[in-house]
N, C-alpha and C positions, 0 to 999 in steps of 0.2 A: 543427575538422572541419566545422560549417556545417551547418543542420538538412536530413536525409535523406529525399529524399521516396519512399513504396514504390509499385512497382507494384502491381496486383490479382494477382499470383499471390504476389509476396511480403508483401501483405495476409491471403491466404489462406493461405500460412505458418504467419503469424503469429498465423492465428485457430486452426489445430492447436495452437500452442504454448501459447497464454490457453486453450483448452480443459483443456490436460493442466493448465496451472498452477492453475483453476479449480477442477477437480474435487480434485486434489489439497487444495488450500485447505476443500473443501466436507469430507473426510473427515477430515483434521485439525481441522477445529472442530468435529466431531461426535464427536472424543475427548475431547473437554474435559472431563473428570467428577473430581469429588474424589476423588482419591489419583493421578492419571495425574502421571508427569513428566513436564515437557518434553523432556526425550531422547525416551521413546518416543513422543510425539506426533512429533516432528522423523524418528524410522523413522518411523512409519507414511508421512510424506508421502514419505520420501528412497522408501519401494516401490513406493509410486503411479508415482512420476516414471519411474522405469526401468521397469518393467513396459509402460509406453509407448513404449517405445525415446528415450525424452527422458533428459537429466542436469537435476540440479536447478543451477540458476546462479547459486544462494547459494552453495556447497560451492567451498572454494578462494578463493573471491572476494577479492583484498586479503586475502590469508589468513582469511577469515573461513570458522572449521570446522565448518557445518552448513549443512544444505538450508535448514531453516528463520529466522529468526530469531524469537522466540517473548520476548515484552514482557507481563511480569504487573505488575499496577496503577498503581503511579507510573512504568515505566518507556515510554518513550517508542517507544522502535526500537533494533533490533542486539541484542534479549536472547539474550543466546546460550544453547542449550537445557543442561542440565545433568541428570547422573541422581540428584543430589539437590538440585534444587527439584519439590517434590510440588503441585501445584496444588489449594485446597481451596475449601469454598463460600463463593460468597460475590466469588470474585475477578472481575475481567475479564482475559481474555487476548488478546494482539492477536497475529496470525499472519500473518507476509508472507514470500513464496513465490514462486518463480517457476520456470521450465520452458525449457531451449532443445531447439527442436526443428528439426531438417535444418540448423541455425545461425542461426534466428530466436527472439527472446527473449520469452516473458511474464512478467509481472508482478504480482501484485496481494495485499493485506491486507483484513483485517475482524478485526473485535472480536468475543469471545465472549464469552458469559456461564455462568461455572461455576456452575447450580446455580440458585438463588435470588441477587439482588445486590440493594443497594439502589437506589432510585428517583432515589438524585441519580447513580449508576454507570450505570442503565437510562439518563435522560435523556441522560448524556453521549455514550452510545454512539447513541442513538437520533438526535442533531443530528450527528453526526460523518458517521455516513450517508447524512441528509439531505443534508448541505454539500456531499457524492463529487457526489450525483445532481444537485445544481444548479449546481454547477460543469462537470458534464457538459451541462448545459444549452446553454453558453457557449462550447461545444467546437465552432466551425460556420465553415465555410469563409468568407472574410470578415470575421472577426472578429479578433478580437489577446488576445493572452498573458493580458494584463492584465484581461481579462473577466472571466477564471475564478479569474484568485486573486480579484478585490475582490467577485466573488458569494459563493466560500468563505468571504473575511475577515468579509463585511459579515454573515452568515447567524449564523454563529457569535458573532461579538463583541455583536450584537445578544441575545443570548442569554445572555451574561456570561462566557464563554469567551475562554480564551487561544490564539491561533494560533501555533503553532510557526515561526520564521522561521528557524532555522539550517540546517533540512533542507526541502528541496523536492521536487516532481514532477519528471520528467523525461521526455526523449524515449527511444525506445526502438526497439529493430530485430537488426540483426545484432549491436549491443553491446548490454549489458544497461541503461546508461547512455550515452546519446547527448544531443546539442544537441536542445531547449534547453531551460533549468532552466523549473521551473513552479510560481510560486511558489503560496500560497496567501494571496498579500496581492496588492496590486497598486493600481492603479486601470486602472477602464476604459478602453477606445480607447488603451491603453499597451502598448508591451510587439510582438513579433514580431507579422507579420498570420500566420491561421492557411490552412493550402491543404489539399486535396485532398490525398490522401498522407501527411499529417502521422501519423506515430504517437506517441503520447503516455503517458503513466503518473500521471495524477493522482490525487493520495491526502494529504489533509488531514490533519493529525496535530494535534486538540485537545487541550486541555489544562483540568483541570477550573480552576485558577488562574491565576499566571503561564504568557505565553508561556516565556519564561525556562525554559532545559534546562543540565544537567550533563551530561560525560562520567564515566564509572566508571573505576577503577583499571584495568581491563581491556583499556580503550583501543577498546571498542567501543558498550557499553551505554550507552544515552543514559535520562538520568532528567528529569523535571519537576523545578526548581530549590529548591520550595518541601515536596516531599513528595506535593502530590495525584495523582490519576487521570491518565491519559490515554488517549484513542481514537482509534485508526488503520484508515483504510477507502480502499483503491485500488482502480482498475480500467484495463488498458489497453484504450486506444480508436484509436481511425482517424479521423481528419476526413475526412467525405465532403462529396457536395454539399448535402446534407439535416443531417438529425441525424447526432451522434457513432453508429460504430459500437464497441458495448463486445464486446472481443475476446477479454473476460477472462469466458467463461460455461461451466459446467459444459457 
């Protein structure tokens, strides 16, 4: 397909659709509380999304049957919401979501905290974060691919943290996956040059030990290899002439 460049009205599109995908994301992690399941977290977002005249563009997806995909502690991405997994204190939950709006897609995750967690679950989440926004850094017209994974790679691994390499960022627009993958490794001045138009979906997926993931019986749930944590944080953006713009805001 060949990476898509948008114009400014399908920019604008696509910043209704990161809006609806945003907020949606904002009120789903604001149910995070001990005893909620992730089914009803996964409604609460699937009402948000229509209530805006958007559909969620997880639901269907590759057969995958839920708005949200919803990842409690060692797993990674793809946890599929269930009405008996009970979320209690203590855990972290990672929540990725997205939104198509007039046939433009947004994108985006973040990690939560149920409750009280402990300080090495705070730390992980709180560099995973970090990594989204300095990799966002990297996101600027004249630059290349490879910028933003080796700022992610280099932020985190300096840190003692595993980088997920099986699953990457991606582009994003009229599909909800578009050219071109974005890794969270790389080396700099490697990789696509970045232009004007570019829209993007970058989202770091740490791991408190090995990079190293599993797939589950299920054929979607992705786990760390080893058993530990892991934290997930994206946002879609827009390469302008300046800084990224993040597309993906309440």
């Amino acid at each position: 397909m060949g990476i898509v460049l948008k114009s400014q009205k399908e920019i604008e599109l696509m910043r209704e659709a990161g809006r609806i995908s945003a907020t949606a994301l904002k009120i789903a992690g604001e149910a995070v509380q001990p005893g909620i399941t992730t089914a009803e977290i996964d409604k609460i977002a699937y009402d948000y999304i229509v209530s805006q005249n958007a559909k969620p563009n997880f639901l269907n997806y590759n057969g995958f049957p839920a708005t949200c995909c919803i990842s409690v502690n060692n797993e990674v991405i793809h946890g599929i919401p269930d009405k008996k997994h009970i979320i209690r204190e203590g855990d972290i939950v990672s929540i990725d979501l997205g939104a198509v709006y007039q046939g433009y897609h947004g994108d985006n995750a973040a990690t939560f905290a149920c409750g009280k967690i402990s300080p090495q679950a705070q730390r992980l989440c709180d560099t995973t974060r970090e990594a989204l926004y300095i990799g966002l850094t990297k996101c600027v017209a004249g630059g290349r691919l490879g910028d933003i994974g080796a700022a992610i790679y280099e932020y985190c691994t300096a840190r003692g943290y595993g980088v997920v390499r099986s699953y990457t960022g991606h582009g994003i627009g009229t599909k909800l996956h578009e050219d071109p993958s974005v890794p969270n490794y790389g080396a700099p001045n490697r990789g696509a040059r970045l232009f004007p138009g570019m829209t993007l979906a970058i989202e770091p997926m740490i791991n408190e030990g090995t990079h190293d993931v599993k797939v589950l019986d299920n054929d979607w749930t992705v786990v760390t290899a080893d058993g530990k944590l892991s934290a997930h944080f994206e946002h879609t953006v827009a390469v302008t002439k300046g800084d990224c713009l993040i597309l993906t805001q309440p």
